[in-house]
N, C-alpha and C positions, 0 to 999 in steps of 0.2 A: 274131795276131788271136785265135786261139782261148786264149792265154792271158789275154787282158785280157778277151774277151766270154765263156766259157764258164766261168766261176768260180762257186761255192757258196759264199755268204753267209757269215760266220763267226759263229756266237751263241754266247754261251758256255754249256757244258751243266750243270756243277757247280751255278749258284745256282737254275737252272728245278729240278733234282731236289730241291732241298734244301725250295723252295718247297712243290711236291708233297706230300712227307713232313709237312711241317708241318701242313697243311691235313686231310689222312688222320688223322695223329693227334690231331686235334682232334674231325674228326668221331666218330672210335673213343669218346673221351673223353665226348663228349656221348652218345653211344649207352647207352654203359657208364652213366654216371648215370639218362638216361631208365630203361634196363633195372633199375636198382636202386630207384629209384623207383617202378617198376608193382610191382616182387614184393615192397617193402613194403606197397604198396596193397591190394595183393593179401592179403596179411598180414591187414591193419586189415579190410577186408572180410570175410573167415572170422571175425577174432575177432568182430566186430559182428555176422554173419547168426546167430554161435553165441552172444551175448548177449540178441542180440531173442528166437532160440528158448529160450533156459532162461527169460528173465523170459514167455514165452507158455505155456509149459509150468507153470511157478511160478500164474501165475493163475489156468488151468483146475484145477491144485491146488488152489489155496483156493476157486475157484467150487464145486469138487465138494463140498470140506468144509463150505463154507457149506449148500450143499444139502442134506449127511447132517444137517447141525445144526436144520435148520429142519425136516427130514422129523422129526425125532426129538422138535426141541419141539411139533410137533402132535400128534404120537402120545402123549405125556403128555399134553396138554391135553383129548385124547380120552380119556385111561381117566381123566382129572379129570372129565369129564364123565359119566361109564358109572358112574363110583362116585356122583357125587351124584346122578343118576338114579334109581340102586338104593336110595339114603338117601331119596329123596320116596316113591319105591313102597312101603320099608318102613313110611314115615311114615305113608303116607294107608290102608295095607293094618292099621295099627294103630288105625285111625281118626284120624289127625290130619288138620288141612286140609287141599286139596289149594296145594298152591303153585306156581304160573306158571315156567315156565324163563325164566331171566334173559337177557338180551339178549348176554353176554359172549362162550357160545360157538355163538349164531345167529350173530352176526358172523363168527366162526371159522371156520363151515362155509361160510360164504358167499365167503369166501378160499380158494382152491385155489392151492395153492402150484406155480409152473410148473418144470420142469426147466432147468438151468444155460441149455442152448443158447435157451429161450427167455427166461430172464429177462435176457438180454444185449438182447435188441430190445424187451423190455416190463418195466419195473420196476410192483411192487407199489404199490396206495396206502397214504400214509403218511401220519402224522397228523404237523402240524407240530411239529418242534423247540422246548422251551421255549426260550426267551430268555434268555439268561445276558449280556447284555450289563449294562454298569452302571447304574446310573444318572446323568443328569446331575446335575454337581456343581454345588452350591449357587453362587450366581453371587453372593452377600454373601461370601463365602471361608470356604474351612474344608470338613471335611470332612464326611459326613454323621452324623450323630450316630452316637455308640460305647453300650455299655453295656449294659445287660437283652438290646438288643435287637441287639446286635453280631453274632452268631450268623449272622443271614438273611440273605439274597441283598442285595443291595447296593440301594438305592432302595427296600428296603421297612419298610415299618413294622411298630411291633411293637400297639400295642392300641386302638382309640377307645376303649374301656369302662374297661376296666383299663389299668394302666398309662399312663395318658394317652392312651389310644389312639393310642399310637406302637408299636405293638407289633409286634415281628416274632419273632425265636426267642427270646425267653425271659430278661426282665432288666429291672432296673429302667429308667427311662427315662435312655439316656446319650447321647451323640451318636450319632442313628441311623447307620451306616454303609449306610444308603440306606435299608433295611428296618425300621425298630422300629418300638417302642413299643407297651408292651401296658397302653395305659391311661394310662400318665404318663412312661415313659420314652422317653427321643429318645438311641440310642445308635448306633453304625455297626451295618449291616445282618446282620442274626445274630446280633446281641452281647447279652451278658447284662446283667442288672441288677449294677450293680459292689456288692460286699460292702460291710460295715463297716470293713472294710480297704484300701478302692480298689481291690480285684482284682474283677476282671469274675467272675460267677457263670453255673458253667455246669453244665448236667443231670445229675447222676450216674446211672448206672444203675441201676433199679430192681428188674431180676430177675437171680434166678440165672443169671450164666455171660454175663451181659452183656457184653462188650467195650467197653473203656475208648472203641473208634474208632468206635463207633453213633453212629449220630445219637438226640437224644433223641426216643420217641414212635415213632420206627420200628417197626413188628409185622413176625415172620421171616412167612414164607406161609404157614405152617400156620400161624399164629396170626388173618392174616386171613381163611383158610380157615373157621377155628372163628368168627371172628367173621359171616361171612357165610352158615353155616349156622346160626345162631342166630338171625337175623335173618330167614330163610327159615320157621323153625318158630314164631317167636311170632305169636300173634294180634295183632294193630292193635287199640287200645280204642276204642269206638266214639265218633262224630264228636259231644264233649258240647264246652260250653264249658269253660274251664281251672277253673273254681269247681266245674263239675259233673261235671269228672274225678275232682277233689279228693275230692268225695261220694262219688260211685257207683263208680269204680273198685278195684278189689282191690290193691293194691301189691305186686309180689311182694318175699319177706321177703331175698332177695339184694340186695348195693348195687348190681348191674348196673339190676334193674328189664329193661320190655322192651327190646330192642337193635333199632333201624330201622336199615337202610341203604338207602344210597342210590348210585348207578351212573353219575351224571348226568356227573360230570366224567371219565367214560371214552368216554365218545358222541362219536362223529365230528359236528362243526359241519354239513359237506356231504353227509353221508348218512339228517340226522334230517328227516321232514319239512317241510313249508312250514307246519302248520298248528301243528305244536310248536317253532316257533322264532320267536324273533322279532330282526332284526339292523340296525344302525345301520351309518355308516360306519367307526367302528374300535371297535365293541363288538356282543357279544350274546348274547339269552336263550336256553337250552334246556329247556324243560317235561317234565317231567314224564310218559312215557306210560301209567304205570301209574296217575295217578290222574287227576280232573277238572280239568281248566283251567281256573281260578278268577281268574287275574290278567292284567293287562297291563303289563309293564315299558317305560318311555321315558328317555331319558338326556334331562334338560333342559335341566344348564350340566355345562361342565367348565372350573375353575376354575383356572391354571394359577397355578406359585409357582414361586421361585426354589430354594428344597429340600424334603428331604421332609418330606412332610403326617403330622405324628405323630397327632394330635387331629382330630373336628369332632364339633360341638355344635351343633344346634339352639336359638334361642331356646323361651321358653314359646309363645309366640303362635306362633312361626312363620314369622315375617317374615326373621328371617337365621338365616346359619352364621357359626359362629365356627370359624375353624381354625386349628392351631399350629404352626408349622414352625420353621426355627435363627435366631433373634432379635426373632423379633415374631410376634404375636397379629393375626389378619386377621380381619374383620368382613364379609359379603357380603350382600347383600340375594337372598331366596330366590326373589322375582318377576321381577326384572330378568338376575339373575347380576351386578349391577356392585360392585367392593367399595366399599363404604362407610369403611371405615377402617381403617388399622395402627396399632396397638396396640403401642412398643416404650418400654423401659427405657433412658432416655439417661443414667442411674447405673451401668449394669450396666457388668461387665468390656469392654472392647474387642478383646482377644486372643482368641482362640477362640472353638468353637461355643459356642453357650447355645439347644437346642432347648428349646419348649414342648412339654413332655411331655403337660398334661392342662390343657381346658379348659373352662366350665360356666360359662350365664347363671346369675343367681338368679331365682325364680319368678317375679317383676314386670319382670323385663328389664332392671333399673335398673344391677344390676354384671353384672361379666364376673370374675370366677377362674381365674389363670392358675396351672399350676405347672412349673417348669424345672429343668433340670441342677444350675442353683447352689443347690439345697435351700430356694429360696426360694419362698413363696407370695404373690402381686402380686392384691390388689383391687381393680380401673378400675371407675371411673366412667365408664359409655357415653359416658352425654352430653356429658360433660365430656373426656373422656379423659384423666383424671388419675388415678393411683395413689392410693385413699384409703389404702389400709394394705399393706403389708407383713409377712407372716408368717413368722415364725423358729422353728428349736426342730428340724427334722428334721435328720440326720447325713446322710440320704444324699438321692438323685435324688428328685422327686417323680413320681408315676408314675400317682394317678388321683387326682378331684376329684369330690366330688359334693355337691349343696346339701339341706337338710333341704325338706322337705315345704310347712313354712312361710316358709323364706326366712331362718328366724334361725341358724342355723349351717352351716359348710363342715365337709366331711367330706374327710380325706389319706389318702392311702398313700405308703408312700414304702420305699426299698430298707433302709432301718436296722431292717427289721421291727415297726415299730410304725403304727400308724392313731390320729389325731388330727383333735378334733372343736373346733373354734375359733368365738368369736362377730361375727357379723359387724358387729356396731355396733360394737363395742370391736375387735378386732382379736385379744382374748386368747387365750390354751389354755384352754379347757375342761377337757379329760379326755384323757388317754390312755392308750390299749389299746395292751400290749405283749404280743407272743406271747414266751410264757415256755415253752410246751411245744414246744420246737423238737427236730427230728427231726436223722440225720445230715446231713440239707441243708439249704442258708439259709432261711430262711422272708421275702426279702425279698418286702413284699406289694407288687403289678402292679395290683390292681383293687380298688377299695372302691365300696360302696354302701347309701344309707337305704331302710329298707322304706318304700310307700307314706306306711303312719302313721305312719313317723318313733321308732318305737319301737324298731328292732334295726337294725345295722348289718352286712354283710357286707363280708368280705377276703377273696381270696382270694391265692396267696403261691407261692414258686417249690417249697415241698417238697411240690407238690402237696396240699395241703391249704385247706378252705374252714372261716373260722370265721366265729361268730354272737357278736354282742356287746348286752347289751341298754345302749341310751343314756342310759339315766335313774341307774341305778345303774355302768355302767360294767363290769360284771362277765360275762365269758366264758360263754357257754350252751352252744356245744357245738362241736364240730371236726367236719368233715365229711372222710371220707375216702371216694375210689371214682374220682379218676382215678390216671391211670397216669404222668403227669408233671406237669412244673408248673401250675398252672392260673392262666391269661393274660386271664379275663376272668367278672367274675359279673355279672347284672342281676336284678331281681325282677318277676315279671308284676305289671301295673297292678293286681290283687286282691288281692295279696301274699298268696296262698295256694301260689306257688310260684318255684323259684330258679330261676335258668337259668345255665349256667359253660360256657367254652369254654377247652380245654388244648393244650398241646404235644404228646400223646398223639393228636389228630385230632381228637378227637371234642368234642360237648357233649354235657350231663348234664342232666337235667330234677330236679329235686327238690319231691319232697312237703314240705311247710314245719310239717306238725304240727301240735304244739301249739302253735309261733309264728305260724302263718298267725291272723288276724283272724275265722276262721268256727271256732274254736275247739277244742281237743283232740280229735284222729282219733286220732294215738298221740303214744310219749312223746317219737320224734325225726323229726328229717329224715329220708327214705329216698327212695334213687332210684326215680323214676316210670320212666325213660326214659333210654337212651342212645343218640345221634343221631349216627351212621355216613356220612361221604360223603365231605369235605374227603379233600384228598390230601397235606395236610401240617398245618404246626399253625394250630390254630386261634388267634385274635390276638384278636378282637374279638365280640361279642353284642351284640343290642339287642334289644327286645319294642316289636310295635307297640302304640300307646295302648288298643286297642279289646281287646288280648293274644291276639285271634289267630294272629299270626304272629311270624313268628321269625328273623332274619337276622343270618347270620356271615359275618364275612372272615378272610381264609385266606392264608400265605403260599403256598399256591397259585395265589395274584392273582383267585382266585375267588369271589365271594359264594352265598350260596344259602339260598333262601327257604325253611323250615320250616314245617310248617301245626302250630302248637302242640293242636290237637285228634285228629289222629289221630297227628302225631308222621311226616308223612311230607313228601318233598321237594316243593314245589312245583315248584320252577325253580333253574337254576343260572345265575349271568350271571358273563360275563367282559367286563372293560373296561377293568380294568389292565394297565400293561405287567413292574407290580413289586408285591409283597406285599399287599397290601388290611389295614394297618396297624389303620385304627377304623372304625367304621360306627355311625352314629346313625339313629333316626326321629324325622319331626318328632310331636308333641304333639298337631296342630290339623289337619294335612295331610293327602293321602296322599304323601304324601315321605319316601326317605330320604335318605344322603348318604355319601360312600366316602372316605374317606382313605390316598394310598397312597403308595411309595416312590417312586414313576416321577414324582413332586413335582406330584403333580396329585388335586386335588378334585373329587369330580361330585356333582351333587342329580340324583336318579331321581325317577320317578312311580311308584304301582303300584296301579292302578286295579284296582276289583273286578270281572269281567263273569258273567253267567251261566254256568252248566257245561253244555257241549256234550252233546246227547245221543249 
């Protein structure tokens, strides 16, 4: 019995061990992976904590250097300041005026520059970023006009006065490349007035030691410096009319004349008061503090086109604008803002741009004067809007336009350096003035214009040179030189006893007119009365208001700015472009002006007179 009931089970023990083992070294197996996976991790983590530390360390480096750099550009700005300090004291200690400290380095002082560890929790204020975006492309195709005005920022123009007022850097009117036209040229933005040759003309250097890669018109800082100490030391001639400057004022015998500056387009928008500014919803004015607030600026219409606005022109009366963009001539009523008409050549090529470089009613309102890329000159009949003639005979871009006194002749420029004077019943050439005294640089002329009485003609031309032509005879009076680059834009105050020019160099020039002004022999030539400091790039376009008090330029700086043509000082600055301020007109009959710019948009302003605040 005890062998059947008291038995031990038989199991086999061989495959349970084997099982065991299997299972053990699986686990080992998996161990051994996790384990080499954490001391890679492990790995990755050191190298990563030792990456974040060098790029934490690397910043507070450059935090620090930034700080040694901005500690150090203050402290030159301060012994900039200690020296023209010592230059007023010695001034006024010699008896000269005394002159006001400029607002540049009150700002300065009013900025305390904070240490690295706080400007990580508090950044500085900072004036907005220009805009470098493009501008919108022309929605007819093509691209913005090239040429004269190739050069400038993209969407702007190169000149309303000159060059068709398509003006942006400097060239006859080509297809702006957003930015031209300085008076008649429509070329891409920047772009020069193209040669005799079809190459685009561009700024040579004018002074010793220049570099081929400057921009044209650029001053190194001591040269701005000299320029804004000069402007510190001269007296302002006192507040006459522009006739009774002419009279009473002394000219000095240098072609600088006095040097005005102006500060206005360095002014923070939100730090200048409420009673010196005036602001719309995407534009606005800054006045002037240093003199009496004399105007009110309003934006009326803004005109929108499909490219850029090379040209606008005022009728005589006053009742529209005319403005010229790539393929057609636009007509707008000045009281409504509604366009009235387009104006296009269904002759002209199909293929490519064809901007209007330069536009102009005649004195009855009856034609409209177009000139464009294709070297042609086109005479519409408003009312009709038919081409009565067609004008032939220039080699290159047409780039300004302007109509005689009476209505009987049309005045050109055009990049083939020559200015011609055509009849407008016939259609014929008249006469033409060719610049024959040409310098090392092109003299393609950007701007022309008739004195009041119809008696002398002005050009002014890319080698920086302004001539006088008399009309009757045809024959050359005299070459003006005294800017420092091309000059993009001339007009004549309504007494024609004075010139006004605006350059690539920044600035505009005032000109005593001599013995051609109409009150008769003061001396034998033109001389500079005045050069007018403020624009932060080139200037594109001038215009005089009808009464010749005032004075307004646009700028591929996108900025306009009011001149008081009697003392020669800024009124106001307005911004309301987003691209070049190409041309600028006033109206005749108004108080209107009108902006032409690369951002493909036209505006008519107001600029009312009010009393000067005590």
């Amino acid at each position: 019995m005890s062998n059947v009931y008291n038995h031990r089970q038989m199991v086999p023990s061989a495959p349970l061990s084997s099982r065991v083992t299997e299972l053990l070294d699986a686990l080992r197996a998996e161990y051994d992976s996790l384990n080499q996976e954490t001391s890679n991790m492990r790995l990755f983590k050191d190298e990563y904590d030792q990456r974040v530390s060098s790029q934490l360390n690397e910043i507070q480096a450059v935090q620090q250097s930034l700080f040694e750099l901005e500690r150090a550009h203050h402290k030159i700005k301060q012994q900039y300041e200690d020296e023209i300090q010592r230059l007023r004291r010695e001034l006024e200690a010699r008896g000269g005026p005394p002159v006001p400290p400029g607002p540049f380095l009150q700002q300065q002082q009013q900025q305390q520059v904070p240490p690295p560890s706080q400007q990580q929790q508090q950044m500085p204020p900072q004036l907005p970023p220009p805009q470098q975006q493009q501008p919108p492309m022309p929605m007819g195709g093509g691209m913005p006009p090239s040429g004269m005005y190739a050069g400038m920022p993209p969407g702007s123009a190169t000149h309303g006065g000159g060059l068709n007022g398509s003006g942006m850097a400097g060239g006859p009117p080509a297809p702006i490349g957003g930015e031209q036209h300085p008076g008649a040229y429509m070329g891409p933005p920047g772009a020069y007035p193209p040669s005799a040759h079809g190459q685009p003309l561009t700024p040579q250097p004018q002074a010793a030691g220049l570099g081929k890669d400057r921009k044209p018109g650029v001053m190194t800082p001591t040269q701005q410096q000299q320029q804004q100490m000069q402007g510190m030391v001269q007296q302002m001639p006192s507040r006459h009319t522009p006739t009774q400057m002419s009279r009473n004022v002394s000219v000095p015998s240098s072609n600088k004349g006095v040097v005005a500056s102006s500060q206005l387009a360095d002014l923070d928008p939100d730090q200048v008061p409420a009673n010196l500014k005036r602001e719309g919803v995407d534009w606005f004015v800054i006045f002037n503090p240093k003199t009496p607030r004399l105007l009110n600026i309003e934006n009326i219409h803004t005109l929108d086109h499909t490219s850029v606005v090379c040209c606008v022109k005022f009728s005589h009366d006053g009742k529209y604008l005319a403005t010229g963009c790539n393929r057609t001539t636009q007509i707008w009523s000045v009281a409504t803002g509604n366009k009235e008409c387009v104006l296009a050549d269904d002759n002209a090529p199909k293929n490519g741009d064809l901007y209007i470089r330069a536009v102009c009613f005649s004195p009855d309102g009856k034609y409209l004067v177009t000139g464009a890329e294709d070297k042609q000159i086109r005479i519409w009949d408003v009312a009709r809007r038919t081409i009565r003639h067609v004008l032939t005979g220039h080699d290159q871009d047409i780039y300004s336009l302007d109509f005689s006194p009476d209505g009987s002749m049309i005045l050109s420029g055009s990049g083939d350096r020559t200015v011609r004077i055509w009849s407008l019943e016939t259609g014929k050439e008249i006469s033409k003035l060719s610049i024959e005294d040409m310098g090392p640089k092109d003299a393609g002329v950007t701007s022309v214009a008739f004195s009041p009485n119809g008696k002398l003609v002005a050009a002014a031309s890319l080698d920086k040179m302004i001539r006088l032509w008399d009309v009757a005879s045809g024959q050359p009076l005299q070459r003006i030189d005294g800017h420092k680059d091309s000059v993009y834009a001339v007009a004549f105050s309504p007494d024609g006893q004075s010139l006004l020019s605006g350059s690539l160099d920044k600035s505009l020039k005032l000109w005593d007119m001599g013995r051609y002004g109409p009150q008769g022999p003061q001396r034998d030539i033109v001389q500079c009365r005045s050069t007018l400091h403020g624009h932060k790039d080139f200037v594109l376009s001038v215009a005089y208001s009808p009464d010749g008090n005032w004075i307004v330029s646009g700028s591929k700086d996108r900025g306009v700015q009011f001149w008081d043509s009697r003392t020669q000082q800024t009124q106001c600055m307005l911004q309301g472009h987003k691209n070049s301020v190409i041309s600028v007109a006033m109206s005749a009959t108004h108080s209107y002006f009108a902006t032409g710019s690369g951002d493909c948009r036209a505006r008519i302003w107001s600029y009312e007179g009010i009393p000067p605040s005590n």
